[in-house]
Structure formats: structure tokens, C-alpha cells
C-alpha positions in Angstrom: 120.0 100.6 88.7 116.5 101.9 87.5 114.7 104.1 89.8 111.5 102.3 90.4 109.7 105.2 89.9 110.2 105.4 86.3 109.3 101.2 86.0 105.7 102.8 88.0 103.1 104.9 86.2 99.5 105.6 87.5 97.0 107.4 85.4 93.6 106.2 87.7 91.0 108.7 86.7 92.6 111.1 84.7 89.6 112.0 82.5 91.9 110.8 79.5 89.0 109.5 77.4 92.6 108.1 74.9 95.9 107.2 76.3 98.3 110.1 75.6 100.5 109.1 73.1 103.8 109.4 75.3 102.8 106.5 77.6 103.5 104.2 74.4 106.9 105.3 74.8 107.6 104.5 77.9 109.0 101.3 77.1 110.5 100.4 80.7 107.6 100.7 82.6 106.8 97.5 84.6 103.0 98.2 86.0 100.5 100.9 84.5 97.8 101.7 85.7 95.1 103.1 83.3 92.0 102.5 85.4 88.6 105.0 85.6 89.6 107.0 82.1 86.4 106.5 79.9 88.7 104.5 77.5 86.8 103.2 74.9 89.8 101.9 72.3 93.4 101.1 73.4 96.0 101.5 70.7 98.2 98.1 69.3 101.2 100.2 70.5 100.3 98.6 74.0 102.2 95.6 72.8 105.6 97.2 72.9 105.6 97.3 76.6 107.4 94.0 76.9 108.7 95.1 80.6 105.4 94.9 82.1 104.3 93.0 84.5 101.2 94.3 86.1 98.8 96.3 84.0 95.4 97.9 85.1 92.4 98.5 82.5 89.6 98.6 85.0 86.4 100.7 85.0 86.7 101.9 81.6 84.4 101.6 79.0 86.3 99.1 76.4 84.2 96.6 74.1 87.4 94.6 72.6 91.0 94.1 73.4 94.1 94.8 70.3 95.4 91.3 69.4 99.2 93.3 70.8 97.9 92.7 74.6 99.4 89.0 73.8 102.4 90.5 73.1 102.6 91.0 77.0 104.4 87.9 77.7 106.2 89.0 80.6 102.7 90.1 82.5 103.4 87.8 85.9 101.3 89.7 88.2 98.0 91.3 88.1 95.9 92.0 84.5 92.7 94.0 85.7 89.6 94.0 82.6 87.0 94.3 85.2 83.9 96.8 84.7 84.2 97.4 81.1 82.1 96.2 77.8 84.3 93.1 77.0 82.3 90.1 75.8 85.4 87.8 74.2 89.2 88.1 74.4 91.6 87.8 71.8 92.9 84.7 70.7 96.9 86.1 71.2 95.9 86.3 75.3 97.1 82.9 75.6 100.3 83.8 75.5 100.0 85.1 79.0 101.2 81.9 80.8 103.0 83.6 83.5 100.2 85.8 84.7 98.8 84.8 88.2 96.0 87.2 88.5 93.2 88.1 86.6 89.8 89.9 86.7 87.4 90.0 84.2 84.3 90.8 87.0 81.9 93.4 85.6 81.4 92.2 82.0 79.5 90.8 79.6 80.8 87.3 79.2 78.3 84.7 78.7 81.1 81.7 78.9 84.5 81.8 80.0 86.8 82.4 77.6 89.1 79.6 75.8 92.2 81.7 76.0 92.2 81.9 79.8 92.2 77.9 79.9 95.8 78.3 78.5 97.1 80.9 81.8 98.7 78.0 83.3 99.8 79.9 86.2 97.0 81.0 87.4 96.4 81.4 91.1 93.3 83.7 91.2 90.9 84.2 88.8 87.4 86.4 89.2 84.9 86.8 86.6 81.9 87.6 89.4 78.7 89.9 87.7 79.2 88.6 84.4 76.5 86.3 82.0 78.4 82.9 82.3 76.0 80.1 81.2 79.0 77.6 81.1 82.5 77.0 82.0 84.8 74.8 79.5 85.9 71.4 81.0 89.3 73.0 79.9 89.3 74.9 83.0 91.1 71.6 84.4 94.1 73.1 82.8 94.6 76.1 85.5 95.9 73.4 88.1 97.8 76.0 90.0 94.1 77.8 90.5 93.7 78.6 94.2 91.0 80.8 94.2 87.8 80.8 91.7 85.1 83.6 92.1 82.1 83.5 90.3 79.1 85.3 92.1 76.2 86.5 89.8 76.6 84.5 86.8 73.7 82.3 85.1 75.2 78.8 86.0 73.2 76.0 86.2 76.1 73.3 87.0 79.7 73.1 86.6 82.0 70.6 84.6 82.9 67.7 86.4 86.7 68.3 85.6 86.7 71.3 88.1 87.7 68.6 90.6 91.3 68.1 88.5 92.4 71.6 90.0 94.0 70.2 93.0 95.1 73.7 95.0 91.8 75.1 94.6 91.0 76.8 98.1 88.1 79.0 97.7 85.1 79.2 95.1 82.5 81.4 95.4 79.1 80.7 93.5 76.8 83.1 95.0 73.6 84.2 93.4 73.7 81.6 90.3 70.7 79.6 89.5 72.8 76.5 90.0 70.7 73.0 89.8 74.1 70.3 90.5 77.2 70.6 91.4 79.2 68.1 90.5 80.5 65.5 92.7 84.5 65.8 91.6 83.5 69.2 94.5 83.7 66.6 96.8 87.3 65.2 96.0 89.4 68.5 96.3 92.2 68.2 98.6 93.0 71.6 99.6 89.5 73.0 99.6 88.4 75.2 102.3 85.4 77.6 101.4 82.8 77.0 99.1 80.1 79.9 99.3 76.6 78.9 97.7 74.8 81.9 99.3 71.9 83.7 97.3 71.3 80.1 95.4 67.8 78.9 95.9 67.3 76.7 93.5 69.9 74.0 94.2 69.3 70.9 96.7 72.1 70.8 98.5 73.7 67.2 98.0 74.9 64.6 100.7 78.0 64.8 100.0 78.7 68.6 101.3 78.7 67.3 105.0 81.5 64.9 104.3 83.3 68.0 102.9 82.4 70.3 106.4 83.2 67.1 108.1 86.9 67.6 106.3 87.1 71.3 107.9 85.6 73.0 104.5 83.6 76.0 105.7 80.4 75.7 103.5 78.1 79.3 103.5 74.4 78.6 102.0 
């Protein structure tokens, strides 16, 4: 049986500025953890770590992504982008239909990317303090989507089709300039916390008290 501490590697804030070279050849590793390096490129040989299944990229400082992170097909767990440069994704992420977790907070993202509308198993997804003027209607796709966050965006409104994500729980829309919300909100069976704090340019509609009436905790 492998020791689960060779399947395990953290590198969090090494100073490595470029992943050593050996790390490429560590071809059973399951999560890595690259966090809070000053990484500015990441090298195609990434793709050869077809065991992984939980890989960390956070607070660095990269601008794009090598086409090989689709090659990840086995990521299931946790994919961590957040506080970086990134402003698209490559087309080959949406190959990453198992993954359940994903954070692409602390961007530059002015819409959500098409390739995440195809990471059908989805449960959480956060792309808070980014520059998201819109979100595709495609986002109906992610109907295993439990948790949404998207605090300090530039969203005026939402797609109506955000109601066709039946487990969604919790969506947090704090400090956008929203001006609607659309009513499909209103129909979501399972939801229980919708935060609309920090929005002061929205009237809040009727229909919100028939949704606190159903036991959603509403926070404005």
C-alpha cells in the first residue's frame, strides 16, 4: 500500500519564485500544494500528474494557466486559483468534470468563464473580489451547485436560469451594484441564505418575504 505521505506534498511559501523541477516527477502525488511562491509561469509538465486530486495555486502571482492543467482529469476535490493575475482559463479546463471545488476569488475576471459551465460536479464555487459584469445563462449546467459566492463583483443582475440549479443553498452577492434579481430566486427549493449586504442600489422585491416566509435567512 502507498504511504500517504508520499501521495501528500506541501510547498506553501517556500520562496520558490519556479517549481523545482523534481516535483514534475512525482507522478504519484494525489494533492500539491504550491500556494504563496511568487509563481509567475507553471510548466506543461503539470499535466502528467494524472493522480491528483486536490491541487493548490493560490496567492501567487500567475497571469494564465498551460492548456496541460486539463489534463487533470482525475482532480475530484479542491482546485485553488484564488489571489493571482488570471483573467481567462484555458479552453482544456473543462475537462475537469469531477472537480467539486473551486476558487477563482482574487482575480481579474470580468465574466465567468465558459469552461467552468462544463464542471458538472460542482458543489462550491467562489469567484468573490473579482470584475464580473455578467454570468452566462450556462451556469444552469452546474445543477449539483450548492454554494455560489460572489461578493465584490460589478453585477447589475443575474440570468434568470440561476433558478434551474435546484441544490443551491447559499449565494452570497455582497457589495455588487445589483439593480434586479431575477425572479427564478424565488423558486429554489433548497435555498437557505441569500446575503445582499453592502448592495445599495437594489429595491428589494416582494417576492423576498415569500422566500423568508419559507425559512430562507435573507441578510440586507
Amino acid at each position: 500500500m502507498q504511504d500517504r505521505a508520499e501521495a501528500n506534498l506541501s510547498l506553501w511559501k517556500k520562496g520558490l519564485g519556479i517549481v523545482p523541477a523534481w516535483v514534475w516527477e512525482r507522478t504519484e502525488l494525489e494533492t500539491l500544494v504550491l500556494a504563496d511562491n511568487g509563481l509567475s509561469d507553471l510548466s506543461d509538465r503539470i499535466g502528467g500528474l494524472k493522480k491528483l486530486r486536490m491541487l493548490d495555486l493560490g496567492h501567487n502571482n500567475l497571469a494564465r494557466l498551460p492548456d496541460a492543467l486539463g489534463d487533470l482529469d482525475g482532480l475530484t476535490d479542491f482546485l485553488y486559483l484564488h489571489d493571482n493575475g488570471l483573467t481567462a482559463l484555458p479552453p482544456s479546463l473543462r475537462r475537469l468534470t469531477k472537480l467539486r471545488y473551486l476558487n477563482l476569488s482574487e482575480n481579474a475576471f470580468e465574466t465567468l468563464p465558459e469552461v467552468v459551465t462544463h464542471m458538472e460536479s460542482l458543489i462550491e464555487l467562489r469567484v468573490t473580489d473579482n470584475r464580473l459584469a455578467s454570468i452566462p445563462a450556462d451556469i444552469a449546467r452546474l445543477s449539483r451547485l450548492r454554494e455560489l459566492h460572489l461578493r465584490n463583483n460589478q453585477l447589475v443582475s443575474l440570468p434568470e436560469s440561476i433558478g434551474m440549479l435546484p441544490e443551491l443553498r447559499q449565494i452570497d452577492l455582497r457589495g455588487n451594484p445589483l439593480k434586479r434579481l431575477p425572479t427564478s430566486l424565488a423558486t429554489l427549493p433548497r435555498l437557505e441564505k441569500l446575503d445582499l449586504r453592502w448592495v445599495a442600489t437594489l429595491a428589494p422585491p416582494a417576492w423576498l418575504a415569500d422566500l423568508e416566509a419559507r425559512g430562507c435567512a435573507i441578510y440586507r
